[in-house]
C-alpha positions in Angstrom: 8.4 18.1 16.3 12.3 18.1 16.4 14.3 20.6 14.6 17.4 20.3 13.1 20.4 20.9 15.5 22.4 23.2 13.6 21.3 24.9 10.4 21.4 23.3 7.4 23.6 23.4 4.9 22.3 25.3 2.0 22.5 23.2 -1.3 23.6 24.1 -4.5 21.8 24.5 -7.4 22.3 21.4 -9.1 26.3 20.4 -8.3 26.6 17.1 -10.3 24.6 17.8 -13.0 21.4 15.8 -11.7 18.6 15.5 -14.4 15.0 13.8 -14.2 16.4 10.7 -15.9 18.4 10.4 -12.5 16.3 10.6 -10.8 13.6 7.9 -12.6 16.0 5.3 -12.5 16.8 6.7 -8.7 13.4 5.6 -7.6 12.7 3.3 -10.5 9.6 5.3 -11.8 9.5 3.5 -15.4 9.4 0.7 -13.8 6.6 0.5 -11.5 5.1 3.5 -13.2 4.8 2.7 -16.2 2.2 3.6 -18.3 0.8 5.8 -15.7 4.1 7.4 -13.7 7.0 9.7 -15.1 8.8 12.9 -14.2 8.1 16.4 -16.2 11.0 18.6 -17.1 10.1 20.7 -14.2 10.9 17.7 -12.1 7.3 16.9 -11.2 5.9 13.8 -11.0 3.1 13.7 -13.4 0.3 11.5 -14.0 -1.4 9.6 -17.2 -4.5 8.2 -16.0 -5.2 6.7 -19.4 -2.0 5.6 -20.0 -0.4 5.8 -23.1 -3.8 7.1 -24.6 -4.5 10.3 -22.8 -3.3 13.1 -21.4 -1.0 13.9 -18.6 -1.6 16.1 -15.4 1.5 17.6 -13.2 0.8 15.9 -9.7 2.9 19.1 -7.8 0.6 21.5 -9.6 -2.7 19.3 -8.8 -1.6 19.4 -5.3 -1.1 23.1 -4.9 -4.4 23.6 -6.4 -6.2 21.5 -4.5 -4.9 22.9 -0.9 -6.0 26.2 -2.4 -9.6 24.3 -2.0 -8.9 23.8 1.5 -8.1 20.1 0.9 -5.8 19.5 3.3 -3.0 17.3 3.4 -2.7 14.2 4.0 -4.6 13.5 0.6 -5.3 10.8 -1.1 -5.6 11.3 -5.1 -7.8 9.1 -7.2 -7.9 8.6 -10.4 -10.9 6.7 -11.7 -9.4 7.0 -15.4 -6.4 4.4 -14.3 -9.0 2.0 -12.6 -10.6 2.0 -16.3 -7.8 1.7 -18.1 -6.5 -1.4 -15.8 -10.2 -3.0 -17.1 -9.5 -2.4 -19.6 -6.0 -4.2 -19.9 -6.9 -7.2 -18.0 -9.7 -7.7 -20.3 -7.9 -6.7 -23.6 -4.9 -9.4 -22.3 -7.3 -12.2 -22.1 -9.2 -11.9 -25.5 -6.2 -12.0 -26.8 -5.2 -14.8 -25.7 -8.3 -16.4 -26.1 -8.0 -15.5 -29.7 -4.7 -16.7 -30.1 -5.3 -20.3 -28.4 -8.8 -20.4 -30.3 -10.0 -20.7 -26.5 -13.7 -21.7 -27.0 -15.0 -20.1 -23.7 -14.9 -16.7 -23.0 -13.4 -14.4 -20.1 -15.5 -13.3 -16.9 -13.4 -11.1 -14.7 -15.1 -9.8 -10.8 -13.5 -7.7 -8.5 -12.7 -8.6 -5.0 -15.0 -6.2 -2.7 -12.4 -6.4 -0.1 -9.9 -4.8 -1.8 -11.1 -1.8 -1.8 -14.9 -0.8 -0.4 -15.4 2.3 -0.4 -18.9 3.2 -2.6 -17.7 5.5 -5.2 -14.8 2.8 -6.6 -17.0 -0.3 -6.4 -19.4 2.2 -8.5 -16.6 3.0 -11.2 -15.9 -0.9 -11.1 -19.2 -1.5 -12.5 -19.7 0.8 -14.2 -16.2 0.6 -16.5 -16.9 -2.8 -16.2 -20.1 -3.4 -17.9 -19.0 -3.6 -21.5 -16.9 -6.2 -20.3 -19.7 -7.8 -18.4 -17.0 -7.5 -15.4 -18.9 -8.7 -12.1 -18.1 -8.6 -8.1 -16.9 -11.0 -5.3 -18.3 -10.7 -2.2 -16.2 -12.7 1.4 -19.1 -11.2 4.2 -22.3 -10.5 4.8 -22.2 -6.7 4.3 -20.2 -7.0 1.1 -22.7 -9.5 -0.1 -24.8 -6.8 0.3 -22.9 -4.2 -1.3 -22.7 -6.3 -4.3 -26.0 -7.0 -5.0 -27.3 -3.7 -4.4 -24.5 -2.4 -7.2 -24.4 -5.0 -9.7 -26.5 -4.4 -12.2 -24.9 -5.5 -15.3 -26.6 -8.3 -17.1 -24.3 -11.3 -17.7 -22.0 -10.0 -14.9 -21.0 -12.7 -12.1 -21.7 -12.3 -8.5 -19.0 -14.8 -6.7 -20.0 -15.6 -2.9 -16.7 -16.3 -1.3 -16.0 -16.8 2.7 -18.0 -18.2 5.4 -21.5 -18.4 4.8 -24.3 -18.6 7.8 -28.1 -19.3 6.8 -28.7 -15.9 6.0 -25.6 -15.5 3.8 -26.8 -18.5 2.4 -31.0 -17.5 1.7 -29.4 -13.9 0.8 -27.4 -15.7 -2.3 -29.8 -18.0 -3.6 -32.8 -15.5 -3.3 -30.6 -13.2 -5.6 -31.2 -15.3 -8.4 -34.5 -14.1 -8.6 -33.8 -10.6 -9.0 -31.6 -12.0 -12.1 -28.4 -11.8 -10.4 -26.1 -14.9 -11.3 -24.8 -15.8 -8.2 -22.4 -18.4 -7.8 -22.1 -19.8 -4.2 -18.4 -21.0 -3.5 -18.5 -23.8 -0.6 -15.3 -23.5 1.1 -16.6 -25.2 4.6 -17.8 -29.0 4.4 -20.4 -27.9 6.9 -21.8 -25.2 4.2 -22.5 -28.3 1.7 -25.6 -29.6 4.2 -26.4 -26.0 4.6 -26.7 -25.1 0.8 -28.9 -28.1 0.3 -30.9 -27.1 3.1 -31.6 -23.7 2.1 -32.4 -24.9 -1.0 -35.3 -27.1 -0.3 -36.7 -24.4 1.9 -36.9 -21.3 -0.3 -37.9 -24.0 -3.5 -34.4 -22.2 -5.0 -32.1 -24.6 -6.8 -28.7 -22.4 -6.5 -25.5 -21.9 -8.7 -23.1 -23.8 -6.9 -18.9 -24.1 -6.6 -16.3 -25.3 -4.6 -12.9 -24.4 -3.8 -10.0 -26.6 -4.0 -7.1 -26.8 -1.3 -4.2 -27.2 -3.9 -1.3 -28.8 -3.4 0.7 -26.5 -5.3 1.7 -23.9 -3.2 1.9 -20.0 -3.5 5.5 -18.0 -3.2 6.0 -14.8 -1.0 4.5 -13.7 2.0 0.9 -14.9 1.0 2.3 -18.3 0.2 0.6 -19.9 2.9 -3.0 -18.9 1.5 -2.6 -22.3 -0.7 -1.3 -25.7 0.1 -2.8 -28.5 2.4 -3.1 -26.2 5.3 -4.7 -23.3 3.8 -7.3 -21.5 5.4 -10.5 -21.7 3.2 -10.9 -25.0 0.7 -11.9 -27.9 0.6 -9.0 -31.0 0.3 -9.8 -33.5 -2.6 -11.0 -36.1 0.1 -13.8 -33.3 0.9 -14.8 -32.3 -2.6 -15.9 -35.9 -3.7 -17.5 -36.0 -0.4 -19.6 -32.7 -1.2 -20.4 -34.4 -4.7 -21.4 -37.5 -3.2 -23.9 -35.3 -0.7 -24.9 -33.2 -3.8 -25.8 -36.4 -5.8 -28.2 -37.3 -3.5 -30.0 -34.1 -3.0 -30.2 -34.2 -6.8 -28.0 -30.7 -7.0 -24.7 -32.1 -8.8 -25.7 -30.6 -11.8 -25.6 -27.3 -10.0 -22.0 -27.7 -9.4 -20.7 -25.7 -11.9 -18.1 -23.8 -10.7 -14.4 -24.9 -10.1 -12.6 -22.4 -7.8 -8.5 -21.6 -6.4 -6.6 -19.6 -4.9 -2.3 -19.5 -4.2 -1.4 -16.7 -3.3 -2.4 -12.0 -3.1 0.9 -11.7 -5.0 2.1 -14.4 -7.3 5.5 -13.0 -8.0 6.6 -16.0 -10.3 4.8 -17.6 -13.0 5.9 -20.8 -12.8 3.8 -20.9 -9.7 0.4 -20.2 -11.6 1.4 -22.8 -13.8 1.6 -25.3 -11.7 -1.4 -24.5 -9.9 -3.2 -24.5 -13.5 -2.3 -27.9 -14.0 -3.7 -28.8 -10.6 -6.4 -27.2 -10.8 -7.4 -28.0 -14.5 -7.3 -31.8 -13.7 -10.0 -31.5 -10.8 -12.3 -29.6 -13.1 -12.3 -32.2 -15.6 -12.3 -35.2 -12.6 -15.7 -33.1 -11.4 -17.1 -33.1 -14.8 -16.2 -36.7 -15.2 -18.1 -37.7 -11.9 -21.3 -36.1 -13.2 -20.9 -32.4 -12.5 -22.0 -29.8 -15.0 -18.5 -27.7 -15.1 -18.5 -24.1 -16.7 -16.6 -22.1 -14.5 -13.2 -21.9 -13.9 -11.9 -19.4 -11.3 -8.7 -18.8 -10.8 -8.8 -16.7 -7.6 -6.3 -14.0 -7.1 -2.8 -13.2 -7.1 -1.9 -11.1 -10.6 0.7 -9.2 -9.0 2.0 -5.7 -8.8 5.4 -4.7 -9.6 6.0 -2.6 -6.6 9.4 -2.6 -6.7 10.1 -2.3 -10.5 12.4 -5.0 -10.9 10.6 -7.1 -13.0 11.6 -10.5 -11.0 10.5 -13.1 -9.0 11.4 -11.0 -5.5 8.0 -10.9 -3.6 7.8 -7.0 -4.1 7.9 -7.7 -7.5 6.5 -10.2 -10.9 8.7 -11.4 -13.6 5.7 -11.4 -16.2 3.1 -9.3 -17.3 -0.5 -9.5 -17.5 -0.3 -10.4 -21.1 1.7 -13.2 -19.6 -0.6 -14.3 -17.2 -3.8 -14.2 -19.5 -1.9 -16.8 -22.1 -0.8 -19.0 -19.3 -4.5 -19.6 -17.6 -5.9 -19.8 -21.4 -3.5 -22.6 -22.5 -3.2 -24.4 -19.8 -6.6 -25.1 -19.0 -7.3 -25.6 -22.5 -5.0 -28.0 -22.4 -6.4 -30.1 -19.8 -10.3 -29.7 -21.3 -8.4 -30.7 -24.9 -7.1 -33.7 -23.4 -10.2 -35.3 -21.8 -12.5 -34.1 -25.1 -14.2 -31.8 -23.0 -15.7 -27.8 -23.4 -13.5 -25.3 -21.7 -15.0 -23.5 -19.2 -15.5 -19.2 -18.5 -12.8 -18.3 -17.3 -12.8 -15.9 -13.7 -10.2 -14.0 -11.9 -10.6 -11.9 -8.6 -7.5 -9.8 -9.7 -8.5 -7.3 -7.3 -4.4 -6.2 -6.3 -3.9 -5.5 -10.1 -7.2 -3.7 -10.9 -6.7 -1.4 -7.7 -3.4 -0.9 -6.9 -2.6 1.9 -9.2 -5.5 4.4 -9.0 -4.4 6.1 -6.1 -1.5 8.2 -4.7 -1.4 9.5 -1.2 0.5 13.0 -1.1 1.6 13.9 2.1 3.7 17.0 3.5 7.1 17.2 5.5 6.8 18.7 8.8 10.0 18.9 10.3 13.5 17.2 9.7 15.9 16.1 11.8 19.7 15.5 10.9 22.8 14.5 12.2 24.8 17.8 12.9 27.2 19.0 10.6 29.5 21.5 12.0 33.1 22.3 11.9 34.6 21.3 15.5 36.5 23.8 17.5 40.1 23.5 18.3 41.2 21.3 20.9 43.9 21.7 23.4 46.5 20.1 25.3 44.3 20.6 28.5 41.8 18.8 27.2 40.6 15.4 28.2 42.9 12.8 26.3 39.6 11.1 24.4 38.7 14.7 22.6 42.5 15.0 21.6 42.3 11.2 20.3 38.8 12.4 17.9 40.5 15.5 17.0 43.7 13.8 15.6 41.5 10.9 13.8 39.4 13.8 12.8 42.8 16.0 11.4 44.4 12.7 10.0 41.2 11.5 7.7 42.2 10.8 4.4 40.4 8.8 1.6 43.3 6.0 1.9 42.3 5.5 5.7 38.7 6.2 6.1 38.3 3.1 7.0 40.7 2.4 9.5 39.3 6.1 11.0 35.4 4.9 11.2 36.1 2.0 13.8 38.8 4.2 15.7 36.0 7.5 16.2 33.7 4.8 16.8 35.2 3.5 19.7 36.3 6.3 21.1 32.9 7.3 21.1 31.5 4.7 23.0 34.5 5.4 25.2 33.2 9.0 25.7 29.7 7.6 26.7 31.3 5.0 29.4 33.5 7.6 30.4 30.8 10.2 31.3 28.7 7.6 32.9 31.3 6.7 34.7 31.5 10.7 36.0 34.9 11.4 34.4 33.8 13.6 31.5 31.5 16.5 31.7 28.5 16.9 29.9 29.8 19.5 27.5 33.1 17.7 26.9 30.7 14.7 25.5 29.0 17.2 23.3 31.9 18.4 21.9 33.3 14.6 21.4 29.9 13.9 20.1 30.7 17.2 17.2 34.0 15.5 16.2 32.8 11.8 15.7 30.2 13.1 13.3 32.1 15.4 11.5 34.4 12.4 10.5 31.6 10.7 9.7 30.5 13.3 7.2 33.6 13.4 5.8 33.4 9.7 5.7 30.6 9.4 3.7 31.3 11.9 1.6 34.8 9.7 0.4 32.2 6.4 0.7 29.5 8.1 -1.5 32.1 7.8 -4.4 32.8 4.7 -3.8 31.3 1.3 -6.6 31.7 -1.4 -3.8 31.2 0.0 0.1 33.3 -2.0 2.5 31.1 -4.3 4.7 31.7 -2.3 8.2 30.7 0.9 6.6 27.2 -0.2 4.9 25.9 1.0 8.3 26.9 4.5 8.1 23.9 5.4 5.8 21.1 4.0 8.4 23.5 5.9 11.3 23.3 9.4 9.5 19.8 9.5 7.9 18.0 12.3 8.6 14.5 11.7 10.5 11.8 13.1 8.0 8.4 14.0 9.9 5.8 13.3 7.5 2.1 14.3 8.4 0.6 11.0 8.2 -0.4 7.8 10.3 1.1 4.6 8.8 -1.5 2.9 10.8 -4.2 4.7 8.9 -3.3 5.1 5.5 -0.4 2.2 4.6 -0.9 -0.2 7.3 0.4 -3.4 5.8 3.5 -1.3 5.6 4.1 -1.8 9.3 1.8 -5.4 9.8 3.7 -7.1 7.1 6.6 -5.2 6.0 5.0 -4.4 2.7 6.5 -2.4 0.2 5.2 0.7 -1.6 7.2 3.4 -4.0 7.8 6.8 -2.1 10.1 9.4 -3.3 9.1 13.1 -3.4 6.8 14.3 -6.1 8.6 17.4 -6.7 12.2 18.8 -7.0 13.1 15.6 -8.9 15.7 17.8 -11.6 17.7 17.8 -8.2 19.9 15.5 -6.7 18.6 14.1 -3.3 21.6 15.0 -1.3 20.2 13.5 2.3 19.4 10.1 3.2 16.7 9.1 5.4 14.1 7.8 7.3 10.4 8.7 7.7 8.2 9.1 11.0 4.4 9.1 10.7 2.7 11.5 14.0 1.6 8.5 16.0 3.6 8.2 19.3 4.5 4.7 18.6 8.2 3.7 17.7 6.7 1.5 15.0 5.7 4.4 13.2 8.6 5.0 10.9 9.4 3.6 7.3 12.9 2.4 6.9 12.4 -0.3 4.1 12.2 1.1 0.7 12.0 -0.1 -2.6 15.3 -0.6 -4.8 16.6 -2.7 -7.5 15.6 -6.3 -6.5 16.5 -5.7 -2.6 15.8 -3.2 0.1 17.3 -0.3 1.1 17.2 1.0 4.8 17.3 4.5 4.2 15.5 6.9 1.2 17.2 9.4 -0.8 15.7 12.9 -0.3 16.0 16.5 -0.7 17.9 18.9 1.8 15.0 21.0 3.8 14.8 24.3 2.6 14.2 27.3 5.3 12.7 30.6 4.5 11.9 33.2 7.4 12.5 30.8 10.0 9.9 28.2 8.6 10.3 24.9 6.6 9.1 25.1 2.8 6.7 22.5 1.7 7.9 19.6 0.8 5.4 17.0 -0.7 5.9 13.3 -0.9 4.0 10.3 -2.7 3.2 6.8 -1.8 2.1 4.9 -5.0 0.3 1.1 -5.6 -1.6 1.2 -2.2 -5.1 1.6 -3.9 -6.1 -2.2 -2.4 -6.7 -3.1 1.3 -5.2 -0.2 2.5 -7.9 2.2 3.4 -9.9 -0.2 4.5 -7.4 -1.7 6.9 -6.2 1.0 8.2 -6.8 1.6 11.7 -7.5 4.8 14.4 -3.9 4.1 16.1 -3.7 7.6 18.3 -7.2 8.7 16.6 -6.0 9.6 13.4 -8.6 9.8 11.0 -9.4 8.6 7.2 -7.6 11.3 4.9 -9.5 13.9 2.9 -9.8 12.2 -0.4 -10.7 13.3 -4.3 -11.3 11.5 -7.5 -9.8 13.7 -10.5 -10.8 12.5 -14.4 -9.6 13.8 -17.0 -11.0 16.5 -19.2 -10.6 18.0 -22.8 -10.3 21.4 -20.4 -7.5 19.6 -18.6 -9.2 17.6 -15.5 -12.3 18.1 -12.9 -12.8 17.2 -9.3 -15.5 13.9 -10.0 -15.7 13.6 -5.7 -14.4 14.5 -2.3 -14.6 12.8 0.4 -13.7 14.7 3.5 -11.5 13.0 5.6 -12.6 12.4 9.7 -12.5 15.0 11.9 -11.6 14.8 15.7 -15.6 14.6 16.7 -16.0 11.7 14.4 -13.3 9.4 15.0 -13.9 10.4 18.8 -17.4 9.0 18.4 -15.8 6.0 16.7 -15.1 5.0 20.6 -18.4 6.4 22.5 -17.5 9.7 22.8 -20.2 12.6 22.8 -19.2 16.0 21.8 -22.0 17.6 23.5 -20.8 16.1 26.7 -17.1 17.2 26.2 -18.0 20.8 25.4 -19.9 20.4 29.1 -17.2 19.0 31.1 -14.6 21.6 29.7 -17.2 24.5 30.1 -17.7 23.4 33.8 -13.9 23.0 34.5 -13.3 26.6 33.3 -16.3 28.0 35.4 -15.0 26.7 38.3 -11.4 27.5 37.8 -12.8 30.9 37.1 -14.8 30.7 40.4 -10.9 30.2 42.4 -9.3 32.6 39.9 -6.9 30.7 37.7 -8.5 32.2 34.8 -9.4 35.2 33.1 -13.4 35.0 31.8 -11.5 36.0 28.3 -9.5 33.0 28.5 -12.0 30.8 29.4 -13.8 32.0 26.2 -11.1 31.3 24.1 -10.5 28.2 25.7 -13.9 26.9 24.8 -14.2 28.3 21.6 -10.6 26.6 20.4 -12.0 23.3 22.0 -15.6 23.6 20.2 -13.2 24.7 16.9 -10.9 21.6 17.4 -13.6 19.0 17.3 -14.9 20.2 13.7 -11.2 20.2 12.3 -9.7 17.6 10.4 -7.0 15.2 12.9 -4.0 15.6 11.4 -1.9 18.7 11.5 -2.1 21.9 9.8 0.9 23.2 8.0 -0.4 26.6 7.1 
């Protein structure tokens, strides 16, 4: 890992007065945090898995304690109390609203399954979710599976979304019988023939739906999920089509089920309204053409307010779920009202919102690189005329011509390079150019940091000098949409927060790919290239732990993550909360190098052999001790059973 090129700079204590209020509106913790995410007087992050009706744990201390555990870092923190409480939110929203719409139907929420997999959440789904007779959505095969093995709540839905095959198909209907209440979602005009076919062979008559291609269309980067060209749906041309075919296999009244989708992250809710509208009028055409309606699902996109700016920026939502539950209540009552007919139960999949929150991956600093700071030496008369040009811009920098100094050290830096290529300047006379242009540009940014409104030619100098922050991690495992999709999380360090972040920079993940690096971050209804961050601290030669948080990537990520470089899932643990304080629920040990190497056909066994019979032989021709060969082999064997990120201990 790089180093830093000169030794840092020590900080002080706390020069400008920093506090933790700083430093929450800094990284805009209230706002994306809230009720779950604040700062301690120690300037810790802490953590309130039950929100505004529990306790609070300090995440710094959580994570010291756990590494003494032997949980290694990178972990990933769960907190089944926030999944919960989220339930318990979404739920609470929409009986209010039903309540204050005297809404006649009642509220029916499932969670996506592909949000988020893995066994032990989808168990805390149900299981937090059975007083609210909350139920799944399965889009496979295997996480049809998974659902009805889990879901055991009576009342609860089972929605089958994505392509079905025969099986898929005999799988769903044949659930019915164990008293699940599936509801088979046709989303392929080829599945209609297939439903009614499986049907009259298994003697089943099934719970059916469809889903509507909208015309309304979604916002943001999952926009295109909606609209005439959608993926999944069926166009309005199709659905009378499928009722037509289900008329005459005497299964229209087993249409029941109304479903839509515009969008993972609906950032503005004028969007959803629309969509309502839409949507609302085709339930009550389907029930007017002889289809018993009493479903309404409303798909996805409750969005997350990663960004905390409460807007419609596509990081971001500009309502809240209380919002969102009155504006699917009323409008579809609306439509139901005005054709005299019942409303319908209403569903959402508001898998993004439910999981989101319920996880923080902690992650340790490495090794930092920074732009050297150093006082140049003198410069003389017999040196080349480009040094003497840096040195007086350097010597003449004022704050009334920083400016004008930035673009004349910048080209006579790029003079220096074309100058040395060109064989006319030695290597160390390019170094010590090299020290003089950035010591102007510290002393640049210095006069720039105090500045309201940054000149336009200078909003680079922040991306130039950010320091390169080596964080113990693979992007492509653990925050993959990140890179894919240029998604945005809130990361800022989980401790020192009374301080002020003094450095600006970037992070690299340990992957030898150039992609893997964050330099988008999260600010105030925008972007920002480069994240505010505290100076490295040193003691006996060695860099102190420093511990940084990604927050809101509790759906998709994990699962999409992939083995870029064969890094491994993280070591994982659920915490809950206790009267005591809190208890470790799980852990889930994280891959180590044997099993993501069997992940592509590899056979430990048969690695220990080949590097067993390459050290006997270069025994054999002397290149190596027998006592080296030992420890060879016994560090090889050692490295298979370890976990595949690094060890900063």
């Amino acid at each position: 890992m790089a180093q830093p090129m000169s030794p840092p700079v020590p900080a002080e204590a706390n020069p400008s007065n920093w506090s933790i209020e700083d430093s929450e509106e800094l990284y805009r913790v209230p706002g994306w945090g809230d009720p779950y995410f604040s700062i301690n007087t120690a300037g810790h992050l802490t953590v309130s898995p039950q929100g505004d009706r529990g306790g609070t744990l300090d995440l710094y201390e959580l994570v010291q304690s756990l590494r003494q555990r032997s949980l290694h870092l990178p972990l990933l923190i769960r907190f089944p109390d926030i999944l919960q409480d989220r339930i318990d939110r979404l739920n609470s929203a929409f009986s209010k609203a039903i309540g204050r719409y005297n809404y006649k139907g009642a509220y029916r929420g499932v969670f996506p399954v592909k949000c988020n997999q893995q066994r032990h959440l989808i168990e805390n789904f149900v299981r937090f979710g059975e007083r609210h007779q909350f139920g799944l959505e399965a889009g496979s095969k295997p996480e049809l599976m998974i659902a009805m093995a889990m879901l055991h709540t009576p009342g609860a839905l089972l929605v089958c979304n994505g392509y079905k095959d025969r099986e898929y198909l005999e799988k769903a209907i044949l659930a019915r019988r164990l008293g699940k209440n599936c509801i088979i979602v046709l989303e392929q005009v080829e599945e209609v023939s297939e439903v009614i076919a499986a049907s009259r062979r298994l003697g089943i008559r099934p719970v059916l739906g469809v889903r509507a291609k909208l015309s309304t269309k979604g916002e943001g980067r999952w926009g295109i999920s909606a609209g005439d060209r959608a993926k999944f749906g069926l166009t309005v041309p199709e659905i009378v089509e499928a009722v037509e075919m289900l008329r005459e296999a005497d299964l229209l009244s087993e249409l029941q089920l109304l479903h839509f989708h515009i969008g993972s992250q609906i950032s503005s809710i004028k969007v959803l309204k629309d969509a309502l509208r839409e949507a609302g009028r085709v339930f009550v055409e389907l029930a007017q053409l002889g289809a018993d309606m009493k479903f309404l699902d409303v798909g996805g996109g409750l969005a997350v307010d990663y960004d905390g700016s409460k807007s419609n920026f596509y990081a971001s939502k500009n309502y809240n779920i209380q919002n969102y539950a009155n504006d699917v209540v009323a409008e579809i009552k609306d439509c139901c009202d005005a054709a005299c007919l019942a409303v319908p139960t209403l569903i959402s999949e508001s898998g993004r919102a439910l999981a989101s929150h319920q996880s923080v991956l902690v992650f340790d600093v490495l090794s930092v690189s920074q732009v050297p700071r150093s006082t140049p030496g003198p410069v003389g008369a017999d040196d080349p005329v480009l040094l003497r040009n840096l040195n007086e811009a350097y010597q003449a920098l004022t704050p009334d011509n920083f400016q004008e100094t930035y673009n004349d050290v910048t080209h006579f830096k790029e003079q220096a390079v074309s100058t040395f290529n060109l064989g006319y300047l030695s290597l160390s006379d390019r170094a010590r150019a090299e020290q003089i242009y950035w010591a102007t540009c510290w002393k640049i940014r210095d006069y720039v940091s105090k500045l309201d409104d940054v000149p336009e030619d200078l909003e680079e100098l922040a991306t130039i000098m950010a320091s390169t922050y080596y964080m113990n991690l693979s992007l492509f495992q653990s925050a993959p949409d990140m890179w894919a999709i240029d998604q945005l999380f809130p990361i800022l360090p989980i401790h020192r927060l009374e301080e002020e972040p003094t450095e600006r920079g970037t992070l690299a993940d340990l992957t030898c790919d150039s992609d893997g690096k964050i330099d988008r971050f999260i600010d105030l209804r925008d972007v920002k290239s480069v994240l505010e961050l505290h100076p490295p601290r040193y003691q006996g030669g060695r860099l102190e732990p420093y511990y940084v948080g990604m927050f809101l990537a509790g759906a998709y990520q994990e699962i999409m993550g992939n083995l870029h470089n064969l890094f491994g899932d993280t070591n994982a643990v659920h915490i809950v909360l206790t009267p005591q304080g809190y208890q470790i629920e799980h852990v889930v040990k994280g891959d180590t190098i044997q099993e993501v190497l069997g992940y592509v056909q590899y056979k430990a066994d048969q690695l220990v052999e080949s590097i067993r019979l390459q050290t006997e032989e270069a025994f054999q021709q002397g290149l190596i001790t027998l006592q080296e060969s030992q420890l060879l082999l016994q560090s090889y064997e050692r490295s298979l059973a370890s976990y595949t990120y690094l060890s900063s201990t």
